[in-house]
C-alpha positions as CSV (number, residue, x, y, z in Angstrom):
1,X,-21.2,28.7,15.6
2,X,-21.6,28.2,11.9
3,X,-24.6,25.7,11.2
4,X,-23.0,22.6,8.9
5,X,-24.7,24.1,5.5
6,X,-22.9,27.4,6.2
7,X,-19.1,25.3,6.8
8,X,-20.2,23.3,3.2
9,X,-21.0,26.6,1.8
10,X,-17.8,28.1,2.4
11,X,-15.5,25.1,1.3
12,X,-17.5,25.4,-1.4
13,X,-16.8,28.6,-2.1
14,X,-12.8,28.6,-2.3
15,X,-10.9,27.8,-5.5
16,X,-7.9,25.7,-6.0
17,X,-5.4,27.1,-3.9
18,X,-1.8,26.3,-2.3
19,X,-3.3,24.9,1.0
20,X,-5.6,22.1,-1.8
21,X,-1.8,22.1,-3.5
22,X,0.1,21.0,-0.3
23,X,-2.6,18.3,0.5
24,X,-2.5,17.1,-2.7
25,X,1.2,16.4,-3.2
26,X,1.9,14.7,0.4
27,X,-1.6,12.8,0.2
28,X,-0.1,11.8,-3.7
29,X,3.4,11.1,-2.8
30,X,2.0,8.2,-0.4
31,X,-0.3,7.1,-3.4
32,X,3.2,7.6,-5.2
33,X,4.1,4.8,-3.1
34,X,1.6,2.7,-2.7
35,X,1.6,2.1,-7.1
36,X,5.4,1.6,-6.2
37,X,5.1,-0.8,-3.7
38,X,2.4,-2.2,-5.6
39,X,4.1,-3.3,-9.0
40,X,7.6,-3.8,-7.9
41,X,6.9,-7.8,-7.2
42,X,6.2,-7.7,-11.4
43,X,9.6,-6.3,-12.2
44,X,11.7,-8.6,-9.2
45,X,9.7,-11.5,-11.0
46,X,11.9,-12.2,-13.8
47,X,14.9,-12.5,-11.7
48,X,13.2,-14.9,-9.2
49,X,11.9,-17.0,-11.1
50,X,14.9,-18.2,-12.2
51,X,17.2,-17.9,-8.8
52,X,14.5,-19.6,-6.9
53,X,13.0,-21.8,-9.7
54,X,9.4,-20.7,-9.5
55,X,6.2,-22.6,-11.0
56,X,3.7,-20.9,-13.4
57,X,1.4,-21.4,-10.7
58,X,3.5,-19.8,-8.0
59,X,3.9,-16.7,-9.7
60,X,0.2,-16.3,-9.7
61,X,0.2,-17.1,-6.2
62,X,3.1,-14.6,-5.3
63,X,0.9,-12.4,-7.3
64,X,-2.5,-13.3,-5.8
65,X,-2.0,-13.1,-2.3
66,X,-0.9,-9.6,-2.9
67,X,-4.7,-8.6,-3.6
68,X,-6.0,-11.1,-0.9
69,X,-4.3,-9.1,1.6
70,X,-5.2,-5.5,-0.3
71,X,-9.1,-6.9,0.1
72,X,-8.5,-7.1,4.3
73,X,-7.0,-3.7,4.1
74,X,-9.7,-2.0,2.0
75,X,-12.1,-3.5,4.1
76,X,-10.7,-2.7,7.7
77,X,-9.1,1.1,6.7
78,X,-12.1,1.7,5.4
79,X,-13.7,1.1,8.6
80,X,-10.9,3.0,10.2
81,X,-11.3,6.0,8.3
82,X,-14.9,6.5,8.8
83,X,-14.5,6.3,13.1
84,X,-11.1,7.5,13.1
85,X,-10.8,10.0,10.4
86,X,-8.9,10.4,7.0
87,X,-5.7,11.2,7.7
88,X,-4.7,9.0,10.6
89,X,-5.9,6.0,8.6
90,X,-4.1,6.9,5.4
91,X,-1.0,7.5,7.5
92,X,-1.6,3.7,9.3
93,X,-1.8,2.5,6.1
94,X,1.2,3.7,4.7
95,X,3.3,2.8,7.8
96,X,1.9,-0.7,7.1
97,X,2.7,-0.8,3.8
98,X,6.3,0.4,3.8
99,X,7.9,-1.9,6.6
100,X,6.0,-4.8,4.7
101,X,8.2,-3.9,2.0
102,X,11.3,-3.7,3.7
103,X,10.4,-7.0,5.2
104,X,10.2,-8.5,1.1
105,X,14.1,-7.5,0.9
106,X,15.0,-9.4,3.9
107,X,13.3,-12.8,2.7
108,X,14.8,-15.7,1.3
109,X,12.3,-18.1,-0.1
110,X,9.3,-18.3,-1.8
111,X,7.2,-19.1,1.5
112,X,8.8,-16.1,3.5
113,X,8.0,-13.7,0.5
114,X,4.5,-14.8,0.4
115,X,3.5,-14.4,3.6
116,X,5.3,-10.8,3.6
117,X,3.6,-10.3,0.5
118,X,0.2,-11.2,2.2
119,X,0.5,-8.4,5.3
120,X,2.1,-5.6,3.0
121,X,-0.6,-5.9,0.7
122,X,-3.3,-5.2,4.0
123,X,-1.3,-1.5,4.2
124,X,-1.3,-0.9,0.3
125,X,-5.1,-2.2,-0.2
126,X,-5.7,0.4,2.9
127,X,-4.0,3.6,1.4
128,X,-5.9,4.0,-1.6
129,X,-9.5,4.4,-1.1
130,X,-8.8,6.2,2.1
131,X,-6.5,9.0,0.1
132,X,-9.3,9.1,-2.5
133,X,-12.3,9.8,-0.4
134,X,-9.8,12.8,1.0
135,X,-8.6,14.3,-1.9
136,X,-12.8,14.0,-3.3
137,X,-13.8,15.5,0.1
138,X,-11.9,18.3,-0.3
139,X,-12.6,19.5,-3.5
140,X,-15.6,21.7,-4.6
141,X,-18.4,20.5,-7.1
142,X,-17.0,22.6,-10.3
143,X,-13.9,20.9,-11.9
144,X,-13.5,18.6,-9.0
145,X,-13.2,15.8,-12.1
146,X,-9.7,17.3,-13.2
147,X,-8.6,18.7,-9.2
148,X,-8.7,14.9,-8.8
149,X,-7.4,13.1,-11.8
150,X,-4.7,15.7,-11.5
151,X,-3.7,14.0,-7.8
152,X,-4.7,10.9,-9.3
153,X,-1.7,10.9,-12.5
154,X,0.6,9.8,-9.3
155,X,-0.6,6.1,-9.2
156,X,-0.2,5.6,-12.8
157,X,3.4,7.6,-12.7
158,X,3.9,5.6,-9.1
159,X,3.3,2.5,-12.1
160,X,5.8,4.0,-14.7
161,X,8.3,5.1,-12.7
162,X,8.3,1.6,-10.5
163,X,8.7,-0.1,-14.4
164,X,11.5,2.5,-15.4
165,X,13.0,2.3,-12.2
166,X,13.0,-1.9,-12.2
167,X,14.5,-2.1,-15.6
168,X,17.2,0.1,-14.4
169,X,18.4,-1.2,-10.6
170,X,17.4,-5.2,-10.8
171,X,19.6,-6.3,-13.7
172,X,22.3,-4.1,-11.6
173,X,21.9,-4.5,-8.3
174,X,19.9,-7.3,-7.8
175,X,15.9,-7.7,-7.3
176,X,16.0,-6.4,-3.3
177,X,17.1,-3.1,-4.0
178,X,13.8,-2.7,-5.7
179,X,11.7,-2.8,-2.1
180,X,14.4,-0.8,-0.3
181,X,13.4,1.8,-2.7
182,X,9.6,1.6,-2.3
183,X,9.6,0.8,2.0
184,X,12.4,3.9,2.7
185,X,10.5,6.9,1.5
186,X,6.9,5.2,2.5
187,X,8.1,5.7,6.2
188,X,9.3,9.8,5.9
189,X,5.7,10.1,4.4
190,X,3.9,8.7,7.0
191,X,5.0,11.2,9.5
192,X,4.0,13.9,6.7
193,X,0.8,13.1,6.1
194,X,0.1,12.8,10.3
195,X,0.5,16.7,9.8
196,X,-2.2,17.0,7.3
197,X,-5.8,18.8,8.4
198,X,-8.5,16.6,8.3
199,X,-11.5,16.3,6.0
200,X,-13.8,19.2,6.9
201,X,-16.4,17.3,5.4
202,X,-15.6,14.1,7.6
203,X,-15.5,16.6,10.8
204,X,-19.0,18.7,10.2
205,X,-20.7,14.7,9.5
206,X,-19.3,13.8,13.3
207,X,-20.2,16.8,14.6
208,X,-17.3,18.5,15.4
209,X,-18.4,21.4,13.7
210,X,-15.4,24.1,15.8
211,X,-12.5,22.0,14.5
212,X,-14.0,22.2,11.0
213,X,-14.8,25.6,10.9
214,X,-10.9,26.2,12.1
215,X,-9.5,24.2,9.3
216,X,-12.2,26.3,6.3
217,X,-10.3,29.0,8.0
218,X,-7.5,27.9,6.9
219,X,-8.4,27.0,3.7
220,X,-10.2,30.2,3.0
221,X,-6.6,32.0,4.3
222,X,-4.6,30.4,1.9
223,X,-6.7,33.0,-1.2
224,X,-8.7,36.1,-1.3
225,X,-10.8,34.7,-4.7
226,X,-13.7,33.6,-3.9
227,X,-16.4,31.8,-6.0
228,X,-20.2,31.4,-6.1
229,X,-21.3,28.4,-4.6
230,X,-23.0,26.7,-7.2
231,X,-26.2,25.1,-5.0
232,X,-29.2,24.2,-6.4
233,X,-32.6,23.6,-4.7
234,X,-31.5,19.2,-4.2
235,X,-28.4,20.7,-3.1
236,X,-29.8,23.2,-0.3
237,X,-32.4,20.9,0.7
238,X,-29.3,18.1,1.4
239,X,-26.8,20.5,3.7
240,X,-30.3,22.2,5.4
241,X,-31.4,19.0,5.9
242,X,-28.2,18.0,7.9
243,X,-28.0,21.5,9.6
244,X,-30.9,19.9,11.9
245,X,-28.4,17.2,13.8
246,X,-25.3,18.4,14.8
247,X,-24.4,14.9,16.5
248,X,-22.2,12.5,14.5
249,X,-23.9,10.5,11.3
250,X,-23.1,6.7,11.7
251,X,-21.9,4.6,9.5
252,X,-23.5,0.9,8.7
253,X,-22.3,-1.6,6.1
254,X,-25.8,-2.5,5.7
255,X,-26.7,0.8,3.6
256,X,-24.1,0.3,1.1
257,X,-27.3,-1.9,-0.5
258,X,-30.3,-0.2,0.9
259,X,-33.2,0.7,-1.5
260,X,-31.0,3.9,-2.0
261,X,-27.9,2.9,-2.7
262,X,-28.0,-0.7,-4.2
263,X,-27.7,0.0,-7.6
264,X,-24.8,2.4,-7.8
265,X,-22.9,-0.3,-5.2
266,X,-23.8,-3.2,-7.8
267,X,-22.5,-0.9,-10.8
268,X,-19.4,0.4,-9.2
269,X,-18.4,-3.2,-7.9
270,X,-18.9,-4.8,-11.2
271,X,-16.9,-2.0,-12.6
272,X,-14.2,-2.3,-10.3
273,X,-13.7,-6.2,-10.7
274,X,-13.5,-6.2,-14.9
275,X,-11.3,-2.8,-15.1
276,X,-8.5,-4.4,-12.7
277,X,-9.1,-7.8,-13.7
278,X,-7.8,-6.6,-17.3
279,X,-5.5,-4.1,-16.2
280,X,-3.6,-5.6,-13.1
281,X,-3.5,-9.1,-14.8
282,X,-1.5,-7.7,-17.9
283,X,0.4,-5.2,-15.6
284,X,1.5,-8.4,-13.4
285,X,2.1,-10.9,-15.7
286,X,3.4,-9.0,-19.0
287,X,7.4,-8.8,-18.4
288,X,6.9,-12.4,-17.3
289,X,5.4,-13.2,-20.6
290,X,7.8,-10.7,-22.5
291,X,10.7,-12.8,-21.2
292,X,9.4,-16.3,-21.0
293,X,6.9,-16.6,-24.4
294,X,8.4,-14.2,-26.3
295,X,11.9,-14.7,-25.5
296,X,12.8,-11.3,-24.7
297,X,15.8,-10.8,-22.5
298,X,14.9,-9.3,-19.1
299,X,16.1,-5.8,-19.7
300,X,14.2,-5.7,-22.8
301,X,11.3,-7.4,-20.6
302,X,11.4,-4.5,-18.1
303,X,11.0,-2.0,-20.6
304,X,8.6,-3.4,-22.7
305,X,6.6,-4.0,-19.5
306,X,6.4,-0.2,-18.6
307,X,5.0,1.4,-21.6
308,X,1.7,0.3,-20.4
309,X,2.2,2.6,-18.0
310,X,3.5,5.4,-20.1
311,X,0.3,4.8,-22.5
312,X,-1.6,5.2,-18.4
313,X,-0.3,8.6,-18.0
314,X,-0.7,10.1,-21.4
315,X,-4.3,8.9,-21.4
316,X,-4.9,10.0,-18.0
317,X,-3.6,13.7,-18.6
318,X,-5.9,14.0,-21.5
319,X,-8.9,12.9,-19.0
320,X,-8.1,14.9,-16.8
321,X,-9.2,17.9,-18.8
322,X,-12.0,16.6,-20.0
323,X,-13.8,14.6,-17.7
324,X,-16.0,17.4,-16.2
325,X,-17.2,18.4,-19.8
326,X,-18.0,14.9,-21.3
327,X,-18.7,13.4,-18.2
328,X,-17.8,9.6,-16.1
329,X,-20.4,7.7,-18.1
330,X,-19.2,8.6,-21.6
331,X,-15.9,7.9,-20.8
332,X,-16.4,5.2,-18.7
333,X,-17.9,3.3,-22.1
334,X,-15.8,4.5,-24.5
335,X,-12.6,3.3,-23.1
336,X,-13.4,-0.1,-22.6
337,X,-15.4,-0.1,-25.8
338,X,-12.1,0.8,-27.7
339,X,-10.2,-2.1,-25.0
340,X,-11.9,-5.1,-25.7
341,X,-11.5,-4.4,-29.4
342,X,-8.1,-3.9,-29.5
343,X,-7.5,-7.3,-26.8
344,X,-10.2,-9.1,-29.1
345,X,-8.4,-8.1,-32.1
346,X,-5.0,-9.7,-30.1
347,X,-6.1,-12.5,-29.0
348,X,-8.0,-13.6,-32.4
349,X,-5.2,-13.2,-34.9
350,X,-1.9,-11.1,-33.5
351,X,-0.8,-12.9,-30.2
352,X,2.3,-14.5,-32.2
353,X,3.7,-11.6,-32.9
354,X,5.8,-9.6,-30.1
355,X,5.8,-6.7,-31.7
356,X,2.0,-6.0,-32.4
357,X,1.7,-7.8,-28.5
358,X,3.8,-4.7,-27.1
359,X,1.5,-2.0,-29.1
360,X,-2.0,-3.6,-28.4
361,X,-1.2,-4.2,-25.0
362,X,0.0,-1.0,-24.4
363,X,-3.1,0.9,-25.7
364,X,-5.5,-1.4,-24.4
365,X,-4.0,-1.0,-20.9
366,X,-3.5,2.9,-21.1
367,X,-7.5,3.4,-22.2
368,X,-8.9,0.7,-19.4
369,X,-6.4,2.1,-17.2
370,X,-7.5,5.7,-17.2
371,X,-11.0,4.3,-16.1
372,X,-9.5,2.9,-12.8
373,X,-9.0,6.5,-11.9
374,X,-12.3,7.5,-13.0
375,X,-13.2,4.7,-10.6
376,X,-11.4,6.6,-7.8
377,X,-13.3,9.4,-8.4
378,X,-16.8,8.2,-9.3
379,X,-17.2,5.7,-6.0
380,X,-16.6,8.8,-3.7
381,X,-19.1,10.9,-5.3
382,X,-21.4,8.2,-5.2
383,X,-21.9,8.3,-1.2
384,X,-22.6,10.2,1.3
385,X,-19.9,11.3,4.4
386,X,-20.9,9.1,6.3
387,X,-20.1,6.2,4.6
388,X,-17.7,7.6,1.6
389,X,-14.6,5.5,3.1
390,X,-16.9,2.5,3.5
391,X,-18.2,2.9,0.0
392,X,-15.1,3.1,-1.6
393,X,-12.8,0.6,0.8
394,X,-16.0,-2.1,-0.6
395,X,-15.6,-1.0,-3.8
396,X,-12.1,-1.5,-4.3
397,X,-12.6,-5.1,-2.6
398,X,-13.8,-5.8,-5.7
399,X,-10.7,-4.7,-7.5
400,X,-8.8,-7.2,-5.2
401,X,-10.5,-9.9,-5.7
402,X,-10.8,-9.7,-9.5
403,X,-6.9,-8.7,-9.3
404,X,-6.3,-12.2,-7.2
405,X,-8.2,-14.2,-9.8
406,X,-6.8,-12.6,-12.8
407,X,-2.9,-13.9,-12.8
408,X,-4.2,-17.5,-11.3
409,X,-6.0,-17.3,-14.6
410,X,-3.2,-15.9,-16.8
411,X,-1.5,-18.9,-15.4
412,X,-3.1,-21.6,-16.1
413,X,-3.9,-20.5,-19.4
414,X,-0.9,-19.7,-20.3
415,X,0.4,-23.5,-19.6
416,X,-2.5,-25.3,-20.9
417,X,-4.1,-22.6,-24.1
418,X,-1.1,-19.6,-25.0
419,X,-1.5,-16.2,-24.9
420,X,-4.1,-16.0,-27.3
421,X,-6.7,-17.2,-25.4
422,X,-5.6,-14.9,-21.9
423,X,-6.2,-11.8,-24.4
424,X,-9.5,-12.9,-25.6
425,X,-10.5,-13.6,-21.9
426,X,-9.3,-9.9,-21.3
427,X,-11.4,-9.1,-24.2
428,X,-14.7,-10.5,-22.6
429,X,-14.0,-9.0,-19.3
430,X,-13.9,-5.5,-21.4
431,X,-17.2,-6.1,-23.2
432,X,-18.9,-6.5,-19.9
433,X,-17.0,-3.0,-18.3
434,X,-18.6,-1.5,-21.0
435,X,-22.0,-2.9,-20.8
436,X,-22.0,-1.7,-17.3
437,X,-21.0,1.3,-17.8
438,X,-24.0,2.5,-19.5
439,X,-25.8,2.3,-16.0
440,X,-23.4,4.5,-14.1
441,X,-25.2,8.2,-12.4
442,X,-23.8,10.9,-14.3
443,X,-21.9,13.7,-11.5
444,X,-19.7,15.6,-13.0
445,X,-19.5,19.6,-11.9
446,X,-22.4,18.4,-8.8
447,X,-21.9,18.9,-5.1
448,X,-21.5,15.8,-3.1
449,X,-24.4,16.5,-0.9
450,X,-26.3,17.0,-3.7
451,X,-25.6,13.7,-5.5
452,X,-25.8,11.6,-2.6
453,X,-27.9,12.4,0.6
């Protein structure tokens, strides 16, 4: 039997190929939904608020409990996927997440939604992290940057598409065709991704070294090309070292801040809270804002809401191909650098005018945005097997929390400041991303045994 530095090795060794392609799209298209499912409360908002006559402050609950439930489901698939493995959890998740969402277009009032809102969000918080840590673990050291920024364009186009999509159906057909859309399709993928192969990585770190060694089989069937394994010394001294115990590596909580490991969790959890405090508390509350302080009618709303998602994309593309040459750090600072400038420049002198509102928004969103899926990224590569999914379902907690907070925020100072002061808050938030960013571990084009033992 092949020792578990000779199975790395070898999936090391394999380039981009159909079998990577086929895991990518049905692992994306549940990502796909999970944006969907997401967002589509943002675009249903306009229209409820009026038919059910809906507080300030009950929009930023509706909105809220959305992330209190994605920080349970981070948290338990998380758990899940490290004793149960990464496809079985993603595929939970995703069931979760898509009867949830059926379950919003059969509610009536603004209690029943909430509560719905609360469970779905357990099955979209769980999704996620765990389809991250899978499409990371499959990749090999060189150019796994754009492998997974390329899987990872299908949240942001999940975003766009769930905008595009809402400005199109609600004013139409009224706001529950939006979750019939989003809870349909979730439930044909779950059965999709239960016919996935699981992480090789995740098997040869429990032990089950035969089962992995069947699926780099596969993996190495799917292309004759094969490519040097790029190992250094830290690198064979890593897999070697784990060669010595076949039995399964446990996972514990506790090491996520061990001597080790407690600066990159305190970096990546600070990084996590200020990105998606700034991005999901514009992404909620702009059409809201569009229509109500700007007085923009809701179609016009709608599709003023989604260019921030447009702006996501085309950001996100360009990183793509060049994240593995100028590296996470760089970027990291850069973009919300560039941010918090353009929300400070808002929020000091240009928040009464809609049309410079829709541009800086826009860009500000589309640059901090394409660091949430640098975040996706990073986090994995930060941690070992063992206690990848852990790593990055805590992580993300973070993102829920600060993602809760944000629109309660928005909300109240909305009512009791304007707009003006919600940008500059946005601003700040920036300011510290970017400060923080400055302390992140540089990995691009390094094997993940190699950057974290």
């Amino acid at each position: 039997m092949s020792t578990p530095a000779d199975l790395i090795a070898r999936l090391e060794s394999v380039p981009f190929s159909k079998w990577h392609l086929r895991a990518r799209v049905i692992m994306g298209s549940a990502t796909f939904f999970d944006a969907f499912d997401a967002l589509s409360l943002a675009f249903v908002l306009p229209v409820l608020v009026r038919q059910w006559q809906i507080s300030s402050a009950e929009i930023g609950w509706l909105i809220s409990v959305g992330y209190l439930g994605q920080f349970a489901g981070a948290l338990l698939f998380g758990g899940l996927a490290e004793r149960y493995g990464r496809v079985r959890s993603a595929a939970g998740a995703t069931a979760l997440m898509s009867v949830m969402t059926l379950a919003c277009a059969a509610t009536g009032s603004f209690p029943a939604l909430l509560a719905v809102r609360l469970i779905q969000g357990i099955g979209v918080g769980g999704e996620m992290p765990v389809a991250a840590v899978y499409i990371n673990e499959l990749s090999r050291a060189h150019g796994r940057g754009r492998y997974f920024l390329l899987y990872e364009m299908i949240f942001p186009i999940g975003l766009m598409a769930t905008g595009q999509i809402g400005a199109l159906v609600v004013p139409s057909f009224g706001w529950q065709v939006m979750f019939l859309i989003g809870g349909i399709p979730g439930l044909l993928i779950t059965f999709l991704l239960l016919r996935l192969p699981e992480s090789p990585r995740w098997l040869i770190s429990k032990g089950r070294l035969a089962e992995a060694e069947s699926i780099i089989e596969q993996v190495e069937a799917s292309t004759p090309v094969r490519l040097k394994p790029e190992t250094t010394s830290v690198a064979a001294e890593v897999v070697s070292g784990s060669s010595r115990t076949v039995g399964p590596e446990k996972s514990r909580w506790s090491e996520l801040l061990s001597p080790f490991y407690r600066h990159r969790t305190l970096v990546v959890w600070s990084l996590w809270a200020t990105a998606y405090f700034i991005t999901n508390g514009l992404n909620n509350w702009m059409p809201t804002l569009y229509n109500r302080v700007y007085h923009l009618s809701i179609p016009e709303s709608l599709r003023a809401g989604t260019l921030t998602n447009v702006a996501q994309v085309a950001l996100l593309l360009v990183c793509a191909f060049v994240i593995d040459r100028i590296g996470r750090r760089r970027w990291t600072v850069a973009c919300f650098t560039a941010g918090a400038l353009l929300l400070a420049a808002l929020g000091s002198f240009a928040a009464h005018s809609v049309t410079a509102v829709i541009v800086l928004v826009t860009l500000s969103y589309g640059l901090i945005g394409s660091v949430n899926a640098v975040l996706y990224l990073y986090t994995p590569e930060i941690y070992p097997t063992r206690m990848r999914a852990l790593g990055t379902g805590s992580a993300t907690c973070w993102l829920r929390l600060s993602s809760a907070a944000g629109p309660l925020l928005v909300g109240y100072l909305v009512e009791t400041s304007g707009t003006a002061a919600v940008f500059l808050m946005f601003a700040a938030a920036g300011v510290v991303g970017a400060i923080t960013g400055t302390l992140m571990l540089e990995t691009r084009n390094r094997r993940l045994e190699e950057i974290a033992p």
